[in-house]
SEKEDREN-63522 format. One record per residue (C-alpha): x, y, z. Coordinates in Angstrom, 2 decimals. Layout:
N
X;Y;Z
...
END
This chain:
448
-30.60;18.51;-20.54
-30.18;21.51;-18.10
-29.06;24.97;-18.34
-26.35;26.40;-16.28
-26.53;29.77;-14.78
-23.57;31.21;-13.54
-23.65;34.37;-11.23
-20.64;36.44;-10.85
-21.74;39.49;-8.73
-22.75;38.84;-5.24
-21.34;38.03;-1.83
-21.30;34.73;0.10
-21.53;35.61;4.13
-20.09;32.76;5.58
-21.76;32.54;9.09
-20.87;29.99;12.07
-23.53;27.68;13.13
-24.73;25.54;10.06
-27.27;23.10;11.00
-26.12;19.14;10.80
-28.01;17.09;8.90
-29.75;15.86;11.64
-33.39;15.88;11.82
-34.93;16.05;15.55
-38.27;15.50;16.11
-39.49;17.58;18.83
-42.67;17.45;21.25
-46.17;18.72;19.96
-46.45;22.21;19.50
-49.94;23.01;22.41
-50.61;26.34;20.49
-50.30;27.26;17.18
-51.02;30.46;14.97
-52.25;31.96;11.66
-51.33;35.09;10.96
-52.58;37.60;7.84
-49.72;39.77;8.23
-47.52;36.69;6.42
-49.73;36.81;3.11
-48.56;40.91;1.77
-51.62;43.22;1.09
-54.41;40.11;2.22
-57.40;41.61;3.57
-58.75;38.86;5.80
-62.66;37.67;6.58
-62.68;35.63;9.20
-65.23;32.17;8.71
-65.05;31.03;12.01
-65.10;32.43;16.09
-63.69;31.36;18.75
-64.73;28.12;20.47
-65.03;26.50;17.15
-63.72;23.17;16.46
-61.77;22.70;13.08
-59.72;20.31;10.95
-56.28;20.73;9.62
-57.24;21.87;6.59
-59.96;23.79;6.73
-60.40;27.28;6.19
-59.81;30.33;8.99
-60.50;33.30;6.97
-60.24;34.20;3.23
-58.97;36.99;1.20
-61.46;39.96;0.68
-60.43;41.00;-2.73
-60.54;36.84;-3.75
-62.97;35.21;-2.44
-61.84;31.77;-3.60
-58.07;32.14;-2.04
-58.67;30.17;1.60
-56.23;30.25;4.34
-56.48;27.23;6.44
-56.09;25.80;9.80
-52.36;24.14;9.95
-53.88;21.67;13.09
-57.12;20.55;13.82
-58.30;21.60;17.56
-59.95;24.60;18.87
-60.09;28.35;17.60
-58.86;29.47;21.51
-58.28;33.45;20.40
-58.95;35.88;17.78
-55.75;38.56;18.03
-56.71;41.71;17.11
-55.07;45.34;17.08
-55.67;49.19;16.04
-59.49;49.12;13.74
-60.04;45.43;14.72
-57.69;44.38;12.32
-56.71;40.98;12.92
-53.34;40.19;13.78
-53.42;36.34;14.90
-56.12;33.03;14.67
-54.40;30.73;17.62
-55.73;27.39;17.43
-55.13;25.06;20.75
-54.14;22.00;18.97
-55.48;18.44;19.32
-53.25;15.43;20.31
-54.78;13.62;17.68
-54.46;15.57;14.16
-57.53;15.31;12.04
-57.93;16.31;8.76
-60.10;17.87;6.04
-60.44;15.12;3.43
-59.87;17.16;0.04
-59.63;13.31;-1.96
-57.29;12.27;-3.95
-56.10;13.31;-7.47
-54.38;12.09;-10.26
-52.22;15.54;-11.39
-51.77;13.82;-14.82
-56.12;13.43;-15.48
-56.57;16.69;-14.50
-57.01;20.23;-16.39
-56.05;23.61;-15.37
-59.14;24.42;-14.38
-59.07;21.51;-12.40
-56.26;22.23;-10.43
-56.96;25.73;-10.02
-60.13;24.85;-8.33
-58.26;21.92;-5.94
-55.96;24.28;-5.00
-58.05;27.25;-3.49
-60.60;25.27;-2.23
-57.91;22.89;-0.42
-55.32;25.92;0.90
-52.61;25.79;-1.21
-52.94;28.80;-3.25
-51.37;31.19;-1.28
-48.18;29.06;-2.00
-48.00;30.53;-5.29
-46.52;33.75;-5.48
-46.92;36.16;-8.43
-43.92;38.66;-9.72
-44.22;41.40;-10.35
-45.02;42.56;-6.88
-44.22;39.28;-4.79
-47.70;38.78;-3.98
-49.72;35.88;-4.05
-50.92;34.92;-7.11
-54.22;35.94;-8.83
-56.10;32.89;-9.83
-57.60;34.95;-13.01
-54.10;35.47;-14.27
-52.32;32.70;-16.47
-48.56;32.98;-15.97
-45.79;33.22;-18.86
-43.99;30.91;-16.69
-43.38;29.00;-13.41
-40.32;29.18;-11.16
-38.82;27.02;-8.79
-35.46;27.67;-7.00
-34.56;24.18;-5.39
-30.67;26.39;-4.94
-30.87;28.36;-1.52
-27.52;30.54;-1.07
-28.62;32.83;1.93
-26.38;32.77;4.58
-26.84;29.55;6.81
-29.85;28.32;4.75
-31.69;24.96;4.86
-29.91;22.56;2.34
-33.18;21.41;-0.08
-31.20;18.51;-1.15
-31.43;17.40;2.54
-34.95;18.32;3.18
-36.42;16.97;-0.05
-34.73;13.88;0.40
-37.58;11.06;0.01
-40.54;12.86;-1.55
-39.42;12.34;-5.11
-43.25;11.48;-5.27
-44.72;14.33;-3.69
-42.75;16.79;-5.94
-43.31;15.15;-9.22
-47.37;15.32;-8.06
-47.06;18.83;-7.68
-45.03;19.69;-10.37
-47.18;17.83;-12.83
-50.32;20.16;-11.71
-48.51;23.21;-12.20
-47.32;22.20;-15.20
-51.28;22.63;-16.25
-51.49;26.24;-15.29
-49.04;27.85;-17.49
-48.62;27.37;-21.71
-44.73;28.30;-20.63
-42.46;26.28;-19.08
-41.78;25.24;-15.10
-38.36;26.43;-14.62
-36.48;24.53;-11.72
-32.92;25.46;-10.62
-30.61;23.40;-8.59
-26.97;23.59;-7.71
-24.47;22.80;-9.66
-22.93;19.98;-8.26
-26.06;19.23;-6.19
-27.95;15.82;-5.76
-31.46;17.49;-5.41
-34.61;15.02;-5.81
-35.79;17.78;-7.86
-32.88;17.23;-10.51
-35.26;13.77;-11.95
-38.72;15.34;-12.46
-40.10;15.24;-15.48
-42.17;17.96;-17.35
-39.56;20.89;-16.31
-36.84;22.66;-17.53
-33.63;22.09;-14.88
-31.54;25.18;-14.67
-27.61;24.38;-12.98
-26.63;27.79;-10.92
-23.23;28.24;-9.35
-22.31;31.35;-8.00
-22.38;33.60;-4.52
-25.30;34.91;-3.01
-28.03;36.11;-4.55
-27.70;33.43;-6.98
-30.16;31.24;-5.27
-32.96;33.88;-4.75
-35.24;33.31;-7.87
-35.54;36.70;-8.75
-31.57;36.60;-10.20
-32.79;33.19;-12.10
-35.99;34.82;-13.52
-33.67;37.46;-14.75
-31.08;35.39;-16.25
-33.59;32.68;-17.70
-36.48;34.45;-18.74
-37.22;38.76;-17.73
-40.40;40.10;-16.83
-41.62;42.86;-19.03
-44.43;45.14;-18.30
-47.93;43.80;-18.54
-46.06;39.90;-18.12
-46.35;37.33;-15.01
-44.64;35.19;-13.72
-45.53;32.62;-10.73
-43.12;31.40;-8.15
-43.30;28.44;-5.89
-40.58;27.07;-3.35
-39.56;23.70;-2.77
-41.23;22.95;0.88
-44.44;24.02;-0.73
-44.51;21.89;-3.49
-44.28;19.12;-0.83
-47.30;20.75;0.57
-49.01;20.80;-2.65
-48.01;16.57;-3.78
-49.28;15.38;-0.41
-52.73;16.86;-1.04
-52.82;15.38;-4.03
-51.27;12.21;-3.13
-53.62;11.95;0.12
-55.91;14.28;0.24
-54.96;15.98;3.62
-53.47;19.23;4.06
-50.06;19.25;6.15
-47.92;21.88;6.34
-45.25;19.72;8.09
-41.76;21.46;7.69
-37.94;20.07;8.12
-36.66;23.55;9.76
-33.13;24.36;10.45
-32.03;26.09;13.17
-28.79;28.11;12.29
-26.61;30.62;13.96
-23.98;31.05;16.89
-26.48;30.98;19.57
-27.76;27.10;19.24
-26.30;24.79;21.46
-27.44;21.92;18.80
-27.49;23.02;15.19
-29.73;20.52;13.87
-33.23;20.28;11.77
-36.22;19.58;13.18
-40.02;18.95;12.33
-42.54;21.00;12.80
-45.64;22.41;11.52
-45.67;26.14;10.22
-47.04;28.19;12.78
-45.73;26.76;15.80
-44.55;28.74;19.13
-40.61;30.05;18.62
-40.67;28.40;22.40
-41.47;25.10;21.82
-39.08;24.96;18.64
-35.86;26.69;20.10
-36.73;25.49;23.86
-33.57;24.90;26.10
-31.25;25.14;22.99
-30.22;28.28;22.98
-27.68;30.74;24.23
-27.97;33.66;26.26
-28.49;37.14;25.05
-29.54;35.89;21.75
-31.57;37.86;18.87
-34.30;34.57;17.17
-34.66;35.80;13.47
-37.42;33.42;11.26
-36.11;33.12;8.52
-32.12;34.10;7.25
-30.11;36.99;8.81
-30.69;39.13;5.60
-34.26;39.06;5.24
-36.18;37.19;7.90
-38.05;38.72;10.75
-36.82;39.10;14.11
-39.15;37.49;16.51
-39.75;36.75;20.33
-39.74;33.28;22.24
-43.73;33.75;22.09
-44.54;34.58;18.71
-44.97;32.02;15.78
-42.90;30.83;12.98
-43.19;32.30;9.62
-45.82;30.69;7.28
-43.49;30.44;4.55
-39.85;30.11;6.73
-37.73;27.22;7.23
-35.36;28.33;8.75
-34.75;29.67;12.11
-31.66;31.41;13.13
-30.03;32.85;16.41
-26.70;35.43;16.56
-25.85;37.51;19.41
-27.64;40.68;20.17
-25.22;43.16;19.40
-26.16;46.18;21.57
-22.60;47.04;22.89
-20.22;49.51;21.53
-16.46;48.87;20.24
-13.81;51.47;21.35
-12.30;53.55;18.51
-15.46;51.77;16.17
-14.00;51.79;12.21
-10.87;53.79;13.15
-8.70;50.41;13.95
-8.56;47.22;11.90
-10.73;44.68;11.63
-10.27;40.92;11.08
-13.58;39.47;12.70
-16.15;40.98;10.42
-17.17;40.46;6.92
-16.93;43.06;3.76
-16.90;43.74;0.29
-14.04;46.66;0.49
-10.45;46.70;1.46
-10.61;49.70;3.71
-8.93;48.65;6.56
-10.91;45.08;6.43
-9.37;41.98;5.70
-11.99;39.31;5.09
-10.92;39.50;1.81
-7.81;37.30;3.18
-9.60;34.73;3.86
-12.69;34.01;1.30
-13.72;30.61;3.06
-13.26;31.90;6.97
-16.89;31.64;8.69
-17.78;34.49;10.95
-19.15;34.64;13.91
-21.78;38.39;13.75
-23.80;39.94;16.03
-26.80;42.39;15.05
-24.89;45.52;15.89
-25.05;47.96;12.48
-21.90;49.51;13.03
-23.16;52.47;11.81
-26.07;55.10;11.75
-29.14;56.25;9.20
-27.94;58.77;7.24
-28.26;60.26;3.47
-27.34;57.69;0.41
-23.51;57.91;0.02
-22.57;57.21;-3.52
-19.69;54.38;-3.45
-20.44;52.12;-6.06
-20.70;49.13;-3.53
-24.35;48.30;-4.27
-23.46;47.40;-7.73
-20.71;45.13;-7.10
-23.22;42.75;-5.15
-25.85;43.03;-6.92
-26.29;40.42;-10.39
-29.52;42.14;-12.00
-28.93;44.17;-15.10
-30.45;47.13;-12.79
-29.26;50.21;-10.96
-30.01;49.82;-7.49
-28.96;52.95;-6.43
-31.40;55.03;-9.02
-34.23;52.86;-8.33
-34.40;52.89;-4.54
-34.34;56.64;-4.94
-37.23;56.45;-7.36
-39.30;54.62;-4.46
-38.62;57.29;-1.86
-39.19;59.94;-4.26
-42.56;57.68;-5.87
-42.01;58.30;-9.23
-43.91;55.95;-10.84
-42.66;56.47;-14.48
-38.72;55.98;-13.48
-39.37;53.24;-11.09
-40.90;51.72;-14.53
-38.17;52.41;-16.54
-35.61;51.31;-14.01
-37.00;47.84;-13.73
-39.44;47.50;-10.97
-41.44;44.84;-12.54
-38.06;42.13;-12.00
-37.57;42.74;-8.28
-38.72;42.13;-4.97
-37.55;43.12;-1.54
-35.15;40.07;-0.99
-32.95;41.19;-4.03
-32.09;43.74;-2.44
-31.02;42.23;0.84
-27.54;42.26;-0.16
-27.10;45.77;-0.73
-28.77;46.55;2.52
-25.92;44.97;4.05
-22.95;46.86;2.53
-24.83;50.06;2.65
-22.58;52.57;4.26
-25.74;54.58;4.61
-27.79;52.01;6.55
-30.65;52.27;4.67
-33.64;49.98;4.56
-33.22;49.08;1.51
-36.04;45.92;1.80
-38.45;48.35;2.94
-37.97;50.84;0.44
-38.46;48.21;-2.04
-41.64;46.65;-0.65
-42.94;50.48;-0.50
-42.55;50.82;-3.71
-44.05;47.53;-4.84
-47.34;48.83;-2.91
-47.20;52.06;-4.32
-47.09;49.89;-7.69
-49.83;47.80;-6.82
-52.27;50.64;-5.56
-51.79;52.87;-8.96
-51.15;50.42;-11.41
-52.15;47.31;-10.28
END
């Protein structure tokens, strides 16, 4: 029997350029690349050079503080370059990729024979821990830790994002493997939440607890489900893994191989095909957006609120499946905010009128329409945001680093998406994310 959550606070931002359900499967990626700056606060070491041959599957580097958390290869072929920048630090392992994938056999499990420990161990040794993702902090997990609970938000409601019931279409299998093995590292419950009125192949596993959430964005992001279903307190953890991961995690089990194959939409104005395609995380924005796109175009990996904006030669995101494209806005409107506006999205009346039209889809650049300046109090933040919070006081306790009212205020129950929303309708245009994730650090380096 499932659980409905119903959000009421929030904001849908209804963009052009949804991607058909269409999957495309595009030429082999040449070059591919890992890169440490998509797993927060890893220190890497490095456990192979260049000119070595590897498998999919087996380890680049692993994580200084832990040892046992292993960050693998997402193609077999040949370590071709070792990135690094300022102190050596390493920004990118770029493997030349074989025609031929190989991978590291890891064997074959049976989720429902085996014990925590068990599963612990298959997971670090094969990879897939640094799918698991601890809050507080929105960090990746540490193994020594046993979790109150286990979240899983099969509901995305970012703008444009890729429809799970689509994706996950077909590996009913996979999940159930994967949820069955995490169902062995917690004495809580695995929490999953789909839509309301959704068909997701998560909706038939067995072992969880399903969760039915209707609402606008954020009510997809799992942080507004761990806060409705089950709050963090201090000194409490909770572990969060997402859908494409736990396909990850089922075909390990199921085959032994590691293959981080993802079904990634690409979203926004600027396609000329809004489609899905296939491809493995890690491979060159060129080769995924390649002769689809429009001029004068901004590529973002991830969602327009909080995914990264990126260059034709850079990589996609470990963790993203989504990649989106809206117009560079880097032109200036004559008379600005002084004249109406019907073409743009917001939450106030003040001459705007997207409230007119709740369903309209909008076609945005990247322009700010505004400038840094000091927080202006307007009470905006609060009607977008669901979590029984103040976001206002507690981004002001991060920039001030006050460690005892960013407690009180409720640091443990957020991370830097939840606040991706109010970044947007901030008059002030401030970085609210980045705020956030200071803060989180700050948390992390004095309380731990």
């Amino acid at each position: 029997m499932s659980k409905d959550i119903r959000i009421k606070k929030g904001l849908d931002i209804r963009l052009v350029g949804e991607a058909d359900k269409v999957t495309a499967k595009l030429p082999s990626t040449s070059v591919y690349a890992l890169k440490p700056a998509d797993f927060h606060k890893i220190k890497p070491k490095l456990l192979v050079k260049e000119g070595a041959e590897v498998k999919a599957g087996e380890a680049l580097f692993h994580s200084k503080q832990f040892e046992s958390i292993m960050f693998p290869s997402p193609v077999s072929g040949e370590v071709i370059e070792i990135v690094r920048g300022a102190k050596r630090k390493i920004l990118e392992v770029k493997i030349l990729a074989d025609k031929q994938q190989q991978y590291q056999d890891f064997g074959k499990k049976n989720a429902n024979s085996l014990t925590a420990d068990e599963v612990k161990t298959h997971l670090l040794a094969s990879g897939c821990w640094p799918f698991i993702k601890r809050r507080p902090y929105d960090v990746i997990a540490n193994p020594e830790e046993t979790p109150k609970a286990i979240f899983i938000s099969a509901y995305a409601s970012a703008p444009l994002a890729a429809d799970y019931d689509y994706t996950l279409k077909g590996k009913e299998a996979e999940l159930q493997a994967a949820v069955t093995a995490l169902t062995k590292l917690t004495e809580g419950k695995v929490h999953v939440s789909i839509g309301k009125n959704s068909n997701s192949p998560l909706a038939n596993v067995s072992g969880v607890e399903i969760h039915k959430v209707s609402g606008p964005h954020p009510s997809g992001n799992v942080g507004t489900q761990i806060a409705k279903i089950d709050p963090i307190n201090k000194g409490e953890v909770v572990w969060v893994v997402t859908p494409q991961d736990l396909v990850v995690i089922g075909e390990l089990l199921l085959t032994g191989n590691f293959n981080i194959k993802r079904t990634v939409a690409l979203t926004g104005s600027q396609f000329i095909k809004n489609q899905y395609v296939e491809v493995i995380a890690g491979a060159i924005i060129s080769d995924i957006v390649s002769e689809n796109l429009d001029s004068h175009t901004r590529i973002i990996s991830g969602n327009v609120l909080s995914g990264k904006q990126v260059s034709q030669e850079e990589y996609l995101g470990y963790y993203d499946n989504q990649v989106t494209a809206i117009k560079e806005g880097d032109d200036y409107e004559l008379f600005g905010w002084t004249v109406p506006v019907f073409n743009k999205i917001s939450n106030t009346r003040a001459l705007t009128f997207s409230w007119l039209s709740p369903k309209k889809k909008y076609d945005l650049d990247t322009n700010t329409n505004g400038e840094h300046r000091a927080f202006v109090l307007t009470g905006n933040y609060e009607e977008v945001f669901p979590l029984d919070i103040y976001p206002m006081q507690i981004l002001k306790a991060c920039l001030y680093k006050d460690l005892d009212e960013m407690e009180a205020l409720g640091m443990y129950e957020v991370a830097p998406e939840d606040f991706a929303l109010t970044e947007f309708v901030c008059v002030s245009k401030q970085p609210h994310q980045q705020i956030i994730r200071a803060g989180l650090d700050l948390m992390i380096e004095e309380i731990g």
